[in-house]
C-alpha positions as CSV (number, residue, x, y, z in Angstrom):
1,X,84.1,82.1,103.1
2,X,84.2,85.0,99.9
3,X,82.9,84.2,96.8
4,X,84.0,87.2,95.5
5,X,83.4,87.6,92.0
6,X,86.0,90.2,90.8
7,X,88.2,88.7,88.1
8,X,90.9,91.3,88.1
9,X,94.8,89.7,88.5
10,X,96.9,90.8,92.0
11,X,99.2,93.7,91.1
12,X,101.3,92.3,94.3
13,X,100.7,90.1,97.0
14,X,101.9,90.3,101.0
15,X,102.8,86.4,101.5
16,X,102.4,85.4,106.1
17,X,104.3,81.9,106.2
18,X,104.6,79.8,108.7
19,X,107.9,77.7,109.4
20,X,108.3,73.8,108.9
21,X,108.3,71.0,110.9
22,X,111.3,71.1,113.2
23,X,112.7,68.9,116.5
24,X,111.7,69.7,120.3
25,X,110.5,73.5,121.5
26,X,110.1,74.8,124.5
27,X,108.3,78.2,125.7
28,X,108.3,79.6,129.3
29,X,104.0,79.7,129.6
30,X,104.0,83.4,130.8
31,X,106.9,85.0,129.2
32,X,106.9,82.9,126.0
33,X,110.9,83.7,126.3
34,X,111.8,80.0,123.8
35,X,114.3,77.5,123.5
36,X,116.7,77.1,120.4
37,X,115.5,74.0,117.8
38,X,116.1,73.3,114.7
39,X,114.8,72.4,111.4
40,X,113.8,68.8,109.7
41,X,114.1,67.6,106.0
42,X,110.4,67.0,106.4
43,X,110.5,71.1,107.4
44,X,112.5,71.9,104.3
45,X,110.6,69.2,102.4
46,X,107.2,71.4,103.8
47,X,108.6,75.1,102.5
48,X,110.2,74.1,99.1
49,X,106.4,72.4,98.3
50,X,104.7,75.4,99.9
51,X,107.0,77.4,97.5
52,X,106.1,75.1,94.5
53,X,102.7,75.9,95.3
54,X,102.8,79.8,95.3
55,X,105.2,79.7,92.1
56,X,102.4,78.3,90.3
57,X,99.6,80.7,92.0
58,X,101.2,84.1,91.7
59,X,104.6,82.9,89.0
60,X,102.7,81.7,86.5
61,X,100.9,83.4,83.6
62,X,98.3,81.2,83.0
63,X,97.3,81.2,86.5
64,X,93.9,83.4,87.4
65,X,96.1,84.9,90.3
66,X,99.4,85.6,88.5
67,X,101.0,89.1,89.7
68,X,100.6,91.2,86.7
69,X,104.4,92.3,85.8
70,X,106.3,89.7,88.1
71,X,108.6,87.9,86.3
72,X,108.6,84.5,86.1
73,X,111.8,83.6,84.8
74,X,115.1,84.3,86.9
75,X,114.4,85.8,90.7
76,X,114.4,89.7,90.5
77,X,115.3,91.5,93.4
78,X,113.7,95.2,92.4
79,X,110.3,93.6,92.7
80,X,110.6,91.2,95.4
81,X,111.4,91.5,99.6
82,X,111.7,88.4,101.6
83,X,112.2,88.7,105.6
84,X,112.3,86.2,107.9
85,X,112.1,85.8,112.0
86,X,115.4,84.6,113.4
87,X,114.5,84.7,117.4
88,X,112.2,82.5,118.4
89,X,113.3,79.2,117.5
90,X,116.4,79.7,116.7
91,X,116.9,79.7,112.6
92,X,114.1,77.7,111.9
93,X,112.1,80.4,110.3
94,X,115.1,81.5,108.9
95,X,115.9,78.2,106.9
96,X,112.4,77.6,106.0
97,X,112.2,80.5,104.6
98,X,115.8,79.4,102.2
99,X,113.6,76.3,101.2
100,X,110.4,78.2,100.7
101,X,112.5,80.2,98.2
102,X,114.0,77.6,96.7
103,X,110.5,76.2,95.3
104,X,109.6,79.8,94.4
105,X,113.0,80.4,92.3
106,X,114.1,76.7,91.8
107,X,117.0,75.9,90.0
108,X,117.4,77.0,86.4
109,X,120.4,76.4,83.8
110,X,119.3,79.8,82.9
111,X,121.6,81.6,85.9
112,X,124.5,81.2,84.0
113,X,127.0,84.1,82.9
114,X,129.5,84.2,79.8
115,X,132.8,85.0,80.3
116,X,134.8,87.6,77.8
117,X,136.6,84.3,76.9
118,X,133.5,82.8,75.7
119,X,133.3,80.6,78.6
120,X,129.3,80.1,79.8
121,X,129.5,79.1,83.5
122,X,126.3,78.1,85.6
123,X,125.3,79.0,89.2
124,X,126.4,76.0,91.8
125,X,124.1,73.1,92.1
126,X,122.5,73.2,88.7
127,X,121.8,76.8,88.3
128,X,120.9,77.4,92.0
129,X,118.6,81.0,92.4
130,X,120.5,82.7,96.0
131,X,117.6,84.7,97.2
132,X,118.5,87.5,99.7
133,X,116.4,87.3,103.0
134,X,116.3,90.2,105.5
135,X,116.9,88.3,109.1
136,X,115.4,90.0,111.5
137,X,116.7,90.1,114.9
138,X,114.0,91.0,117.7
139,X,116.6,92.7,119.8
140,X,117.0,94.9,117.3
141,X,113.4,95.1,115.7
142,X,110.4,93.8,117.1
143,X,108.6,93.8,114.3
144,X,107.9,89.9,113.7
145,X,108.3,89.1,117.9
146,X,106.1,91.6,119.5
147,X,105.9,89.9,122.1
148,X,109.3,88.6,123.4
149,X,110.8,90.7,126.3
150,X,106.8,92.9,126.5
151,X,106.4,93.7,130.3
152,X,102.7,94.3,129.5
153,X,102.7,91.1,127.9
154,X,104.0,89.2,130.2
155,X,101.5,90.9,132.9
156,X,98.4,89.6,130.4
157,X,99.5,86.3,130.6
158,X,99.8,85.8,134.6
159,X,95.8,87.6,134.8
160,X,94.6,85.2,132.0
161,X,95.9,82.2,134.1
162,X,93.9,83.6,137.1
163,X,91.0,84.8,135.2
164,X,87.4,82.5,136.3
165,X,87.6,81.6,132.3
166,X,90.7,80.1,132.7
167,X,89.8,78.0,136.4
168,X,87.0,76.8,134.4
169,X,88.8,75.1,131.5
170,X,91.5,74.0,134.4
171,X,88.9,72.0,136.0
172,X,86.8,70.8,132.5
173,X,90.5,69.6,131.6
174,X,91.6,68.1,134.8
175,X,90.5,64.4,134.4
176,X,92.5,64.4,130.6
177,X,95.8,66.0,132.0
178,X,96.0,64.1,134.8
179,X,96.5,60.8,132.0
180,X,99.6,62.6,130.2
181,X,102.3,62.7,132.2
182,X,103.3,59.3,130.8
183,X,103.8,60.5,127.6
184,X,105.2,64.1,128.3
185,X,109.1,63.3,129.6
186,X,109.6,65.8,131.7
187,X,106.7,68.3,131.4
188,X,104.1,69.5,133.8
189,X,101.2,68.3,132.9
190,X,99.0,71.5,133.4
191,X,96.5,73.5,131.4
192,X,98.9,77.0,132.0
193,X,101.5,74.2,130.4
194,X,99.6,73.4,127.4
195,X,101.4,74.4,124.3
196,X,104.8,72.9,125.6
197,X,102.3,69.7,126.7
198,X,101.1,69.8,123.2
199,X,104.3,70.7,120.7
200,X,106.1,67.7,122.7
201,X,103.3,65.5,122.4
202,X,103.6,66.1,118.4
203,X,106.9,66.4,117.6
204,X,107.2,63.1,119.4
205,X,104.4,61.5,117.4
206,X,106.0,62.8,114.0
207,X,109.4,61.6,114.6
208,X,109.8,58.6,117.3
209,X,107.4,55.4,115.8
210,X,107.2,54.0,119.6
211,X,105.9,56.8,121.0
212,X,103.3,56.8,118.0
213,X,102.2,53.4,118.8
214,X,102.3,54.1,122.5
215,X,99.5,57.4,122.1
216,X,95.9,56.7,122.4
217,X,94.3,57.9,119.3
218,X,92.4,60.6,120.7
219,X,95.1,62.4,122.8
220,X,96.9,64.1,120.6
221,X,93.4,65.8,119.0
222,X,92.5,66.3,122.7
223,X,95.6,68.0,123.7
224,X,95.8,70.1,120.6
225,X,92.0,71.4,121.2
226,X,93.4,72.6,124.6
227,X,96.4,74.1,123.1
228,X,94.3,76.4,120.4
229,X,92.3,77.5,122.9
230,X,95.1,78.2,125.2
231,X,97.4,80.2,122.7
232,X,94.3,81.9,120.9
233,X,93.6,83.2,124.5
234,X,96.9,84.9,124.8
235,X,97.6,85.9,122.0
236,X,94.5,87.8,120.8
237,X,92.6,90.6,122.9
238,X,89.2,91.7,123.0
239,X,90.0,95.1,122.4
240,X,92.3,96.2,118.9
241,X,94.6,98.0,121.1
242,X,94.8,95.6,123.5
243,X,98.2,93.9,124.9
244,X,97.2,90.0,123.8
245,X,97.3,91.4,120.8
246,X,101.0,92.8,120.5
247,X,102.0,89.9,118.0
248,X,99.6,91.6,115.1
249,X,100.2,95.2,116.4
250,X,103.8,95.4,115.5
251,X,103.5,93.4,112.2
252,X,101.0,95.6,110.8
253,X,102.6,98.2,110.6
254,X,105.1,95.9,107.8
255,X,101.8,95.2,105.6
256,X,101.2,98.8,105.4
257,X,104.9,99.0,104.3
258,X,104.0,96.3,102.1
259,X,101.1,97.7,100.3
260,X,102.5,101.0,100.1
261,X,105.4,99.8,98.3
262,X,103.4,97.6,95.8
263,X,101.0,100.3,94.8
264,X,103.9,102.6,94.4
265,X,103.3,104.7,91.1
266,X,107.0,105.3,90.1
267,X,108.7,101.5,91.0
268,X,106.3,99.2,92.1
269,X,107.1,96.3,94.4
270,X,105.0,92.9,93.6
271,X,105.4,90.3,96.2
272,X,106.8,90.5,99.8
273,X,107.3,87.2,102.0
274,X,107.7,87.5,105.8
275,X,108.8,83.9,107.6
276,X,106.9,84.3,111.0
277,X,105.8,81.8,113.7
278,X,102.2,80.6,114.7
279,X,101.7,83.7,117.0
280,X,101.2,86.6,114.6
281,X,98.8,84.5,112.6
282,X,96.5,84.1,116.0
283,X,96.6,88.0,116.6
284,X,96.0,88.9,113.0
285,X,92.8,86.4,112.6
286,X,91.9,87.9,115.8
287,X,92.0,91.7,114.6
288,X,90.8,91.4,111.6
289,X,87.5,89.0,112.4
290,X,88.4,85.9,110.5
291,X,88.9,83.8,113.4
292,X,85.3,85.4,114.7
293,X,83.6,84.3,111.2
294,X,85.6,81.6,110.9
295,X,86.0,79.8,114.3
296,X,88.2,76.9,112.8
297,X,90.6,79.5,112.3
298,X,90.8,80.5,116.2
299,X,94.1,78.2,117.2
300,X,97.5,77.3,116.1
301,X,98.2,77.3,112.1
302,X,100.1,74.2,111.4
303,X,103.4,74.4,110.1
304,X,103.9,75.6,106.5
305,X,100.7,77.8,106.2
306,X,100.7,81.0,104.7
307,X,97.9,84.1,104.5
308,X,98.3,85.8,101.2
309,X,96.8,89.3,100.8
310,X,96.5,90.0,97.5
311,X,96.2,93.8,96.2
312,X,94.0,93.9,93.3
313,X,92.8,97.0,91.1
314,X,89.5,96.9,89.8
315,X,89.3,99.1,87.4
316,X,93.0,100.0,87.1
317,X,93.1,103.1,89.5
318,X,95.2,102.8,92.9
319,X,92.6,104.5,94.7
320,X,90.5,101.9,94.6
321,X,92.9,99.1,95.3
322,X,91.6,96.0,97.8
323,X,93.0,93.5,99.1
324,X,91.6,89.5,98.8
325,X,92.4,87.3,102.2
326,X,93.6,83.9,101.3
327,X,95.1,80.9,103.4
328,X,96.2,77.9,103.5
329,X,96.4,76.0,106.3
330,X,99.4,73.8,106.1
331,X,98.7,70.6,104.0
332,X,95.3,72.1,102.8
333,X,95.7,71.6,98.9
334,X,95.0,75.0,97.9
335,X,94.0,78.8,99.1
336,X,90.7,79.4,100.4
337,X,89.5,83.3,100.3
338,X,87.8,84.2,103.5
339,X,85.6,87.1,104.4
340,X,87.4,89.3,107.2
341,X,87.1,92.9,108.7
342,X,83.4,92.0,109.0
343,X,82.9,92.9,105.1
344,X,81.8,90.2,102.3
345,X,84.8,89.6,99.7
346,X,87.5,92.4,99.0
347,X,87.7,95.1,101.0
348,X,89.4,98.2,100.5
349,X,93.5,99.3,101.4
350,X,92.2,102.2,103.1
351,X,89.9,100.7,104.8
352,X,92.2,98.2,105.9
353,X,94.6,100.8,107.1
354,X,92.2,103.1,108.3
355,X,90.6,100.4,111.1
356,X,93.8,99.1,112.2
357,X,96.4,102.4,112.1
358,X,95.1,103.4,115.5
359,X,95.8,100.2,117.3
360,X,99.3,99.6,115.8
361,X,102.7,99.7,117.5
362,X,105.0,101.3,115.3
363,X,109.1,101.3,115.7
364,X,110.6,100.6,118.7
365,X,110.2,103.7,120.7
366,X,106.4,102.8,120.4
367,X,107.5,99.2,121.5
368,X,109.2,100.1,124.5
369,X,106.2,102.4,125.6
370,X,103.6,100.0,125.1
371,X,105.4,97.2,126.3
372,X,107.3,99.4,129.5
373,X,110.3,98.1,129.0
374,X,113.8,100.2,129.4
375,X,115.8,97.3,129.7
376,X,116.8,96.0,125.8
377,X,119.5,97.4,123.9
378,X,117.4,99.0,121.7
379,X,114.7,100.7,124.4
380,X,118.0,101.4,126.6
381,X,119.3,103.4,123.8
382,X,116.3,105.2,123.2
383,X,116.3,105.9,127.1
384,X,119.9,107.2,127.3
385,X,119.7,109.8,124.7
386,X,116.3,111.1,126.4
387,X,118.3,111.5,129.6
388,X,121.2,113.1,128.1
389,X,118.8,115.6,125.9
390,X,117.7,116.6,129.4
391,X,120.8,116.8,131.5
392,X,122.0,118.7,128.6
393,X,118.4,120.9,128.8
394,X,119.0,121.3,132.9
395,X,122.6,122.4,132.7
396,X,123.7,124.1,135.7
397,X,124.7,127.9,133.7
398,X,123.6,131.4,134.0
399,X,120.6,132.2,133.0
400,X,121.8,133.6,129.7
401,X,124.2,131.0,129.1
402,X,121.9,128.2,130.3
403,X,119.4,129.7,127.5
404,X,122.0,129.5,124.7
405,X,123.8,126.8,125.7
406,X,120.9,124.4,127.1
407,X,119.0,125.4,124.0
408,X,121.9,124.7,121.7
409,X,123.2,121.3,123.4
410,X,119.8,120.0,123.6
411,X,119.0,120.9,119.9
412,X,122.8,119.0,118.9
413,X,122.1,115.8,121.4
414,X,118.8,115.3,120.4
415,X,120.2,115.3,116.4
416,X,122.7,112.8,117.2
417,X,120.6,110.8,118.9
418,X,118.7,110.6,116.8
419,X,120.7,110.1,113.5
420,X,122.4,106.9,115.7
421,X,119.0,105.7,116.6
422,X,118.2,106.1,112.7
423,X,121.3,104.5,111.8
424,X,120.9,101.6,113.9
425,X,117.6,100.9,113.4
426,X,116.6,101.4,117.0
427,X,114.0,104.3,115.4
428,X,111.8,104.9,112.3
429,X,109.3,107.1,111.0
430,X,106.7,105.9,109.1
431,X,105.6,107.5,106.1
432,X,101.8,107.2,106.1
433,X,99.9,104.8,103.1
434,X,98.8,106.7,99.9
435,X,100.2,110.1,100.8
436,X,98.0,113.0,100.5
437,X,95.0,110.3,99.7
438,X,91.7,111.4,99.6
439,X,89.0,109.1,100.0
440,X,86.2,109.4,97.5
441,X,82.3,110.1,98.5
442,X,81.3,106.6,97.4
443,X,84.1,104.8,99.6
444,X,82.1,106.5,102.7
445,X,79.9,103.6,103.0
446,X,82.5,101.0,103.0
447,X,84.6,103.0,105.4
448,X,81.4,103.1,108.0
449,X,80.9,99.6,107.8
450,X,84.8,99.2,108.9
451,X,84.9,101.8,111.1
452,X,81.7,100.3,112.9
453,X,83.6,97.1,112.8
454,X,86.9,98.6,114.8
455,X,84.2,100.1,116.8
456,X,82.7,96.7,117.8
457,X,85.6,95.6,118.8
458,X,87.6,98.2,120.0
459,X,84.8,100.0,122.4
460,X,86.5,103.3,124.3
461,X,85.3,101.1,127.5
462,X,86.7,98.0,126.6
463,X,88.9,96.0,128.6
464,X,91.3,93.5,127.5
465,X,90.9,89.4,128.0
466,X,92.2,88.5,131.4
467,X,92.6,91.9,132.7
């Protein structure tokens, strides 16, 4: 854990949170392709204290982390961008995310308006603060769900289930699976099972008081030990680039948005919030060596943890921006800052971008490369207007006309494909972080040390877990 001694407030902060607690989940164990659930009043209960908790870390101006310049009085949309998963399970994310809000912005007799007949009326339900969140779908970005609908992915899974390390933990397990099956319904009882094993195991001992009694103490600890492992496994990689870690790989690439944004000189942003579920959080604390210096951290985050990276100036100048790594683990009472990236304390934005940029899946053209898949609307699109750019190219003409016209048509096709793709979202180009940056002679030595860290874990020979 960092210790890190600089005293100087966030200037914006990228919030990670996890959903509540919701009902019954299930996930196919290779494709991860889920089942719709839904939400509890413990969930909501979960986000609206999570969102207590961060209004009076980052909200409040006697707080040592308060964003400088974030207002704490009515919500502000200029400075602020919530998103939110709404795939996975269902809307889940999605409402936790509303609740998370709520505790962030609550209520407030101050959202009121005065009419020109001098009448003063107050927002519904005593002043209630409506928050836009971004939903985002992952057949139409896969930003947030990497993973879902990833050939490659897929493919990872099925060799980690065959790999020796996996037959190993199979047979170390056996003897303790083989005692579930009376408290699973109608689960398998296997180690390539485990998460659904596990997630049924404790949304049952949450919600159903008979089944609680029924568990032997130690099961549910047991089975949850197996399920860390298990999704750690498949969801990180050894290699940066690697395919276990798709569920990091595309979300970086929304950080880098993030912090771009909030050290923007002309009209900074000062606090994003993406709603994710657990698997992001297992890729990022893979890529970014917490979970290596911190093994506690290598399994599933319970529900209603968030990572907050705050951005932090130093001595005032954006070139030296670095970002702190804090989390909270679901109940845990407060943040705890964590050293990552194999540094001690803060490290720097553009060395945080500069050791990740190269392993990061960018758009969904990127997606559908890495993940070889043609199929979804969105890499199906992409597909179409890269066959018709070359029909269009290969038109049967004269040579002169086939010059112009194949030239011409090509040129046209390829605009309006790619203005629909732009429109539509199916396509995006990335404006890179601190444009025209350059780095300064004494930020060489930091950048070596995090460029030897990608290197030690990203070696040109490398080969990914269960490949």
């Amino acid at each position: 854990m960092s210790s890190s001694s600089d005293s100087s407030l966030p200037v914006g902060v990228v919030l990670l949170v996890r959903h509540g607690d919701r009902m019954g989940f299930y996930q196919d164990p290779e494709t991860y392709t889920a089942s719709a659930t839904q939400i509890t009043p413990l969930g909501n209960q979960q986000e609206y204290q999570l969102g207590t908790y961060l209004r009076s870390v980052y909200l409040n101006e006697s707080s040592p982390s308060y964003i400088q310049g974030l207002g704490t009085g009515l919500f502000n949309q200029s400075q602020v961008f919530v998103q939110a998963d709404i795939g996975d399970e269902g809307y889940v994310i999605y409402d936790s995310c509303v609740s998370l809000t709520q505790g962030l912005w609550p209520t407030t007799t101050s959202n009121n308006i005065t009419l020109a007949n001098g009448t003063t009326i107050m927002a519904p339900l005593n002043g209630y603060q409506y928050v836009p969140i971004d939903g985002i779908d992952p057949t139409e970005n896969m930003s947030l769900e990497g993973f879902d609908n990833c050939n490659t992915f897929s493919a990872h899974t099925t060799a980690f289930y065959d790999s020796p390390e996996f037959q190993e933990m199979e047979s170390q397990s056996a003897a303790f699976l083989q005692l579930l099956p009376p408290y699973l319904g109608d689960r398998a009882a296997t180690l390539q099972n485990m998460w659904n094993v596990f997630d049924y195991m404790n949304v049952n001992y949450i919600h159903n008081a008979t089944f609680a009694a029924s568990l032997p103490p130690t099961f549910l600890p047991q089975a949850r030990a197996l399920a860390n492992w298990h999704e750690y496994n498949v969801f990180s990689d050894a290699s940066l680039s690697g395919i276990g870690n798709i569920a990091g790989r595309t979300i970086i690439p929304t950080i880098f948005e993030a912090f771009d944004a909030i050290l923007d000189p002309v009209n900074p942003a000062k606090l994003y919030v993406t709603a994710i579920s657990y698997k992001p959080f297992l890729s990022l604390f893979n890529m970014t060596g917490v979970a290596a210096a911190n093994p506690e951290l290598a399994g599933i985050v319970d529900y209603a943890s968030a990572v907050a990276l705050e951005v932090r100036l130093p001595n005032g100048d954006a070139t030296e921006a670095t970002i702190r790594f804090n989390f909270k683990n679901g109940s845990d009472p407060q943040f705890t800052t964590y050293n990552w990236m194999g540094a001690t304390g803060d490290i720097k934005v553009t060395s945080f971008y500069d050791a990740l940029s190269s392993s990061v899946v960018n758009g969904t053209a990127d997606w559908c490369n890495v993940c070889q898949n043609t199929q979804v609307s969105s890499c199906a699109a992409l597909n179409l207007a890269a066959q018709q750019a070359r029909a269009a190219a290969l038109s049967p003409l004269s040579p002169v006309g086939a010059g112009f016209l194949g030239a011409g048509m090509t040129i046209v096709l390829f605009a309006v494909a790619l203005s629909s793709l732009l429109f539509f979202g199916l396509l995006k180009f990335k404006r890179p972080l601190f444009k025209g940056r350059k780095h300064r002679e004494e930020d060489q030595v930091e950048l070596s040390k995090t460029q030897a860290y990608a290197d030690s874990v990203n070696p040109p020979s490398s080969v990914s877990r269960g490949q």
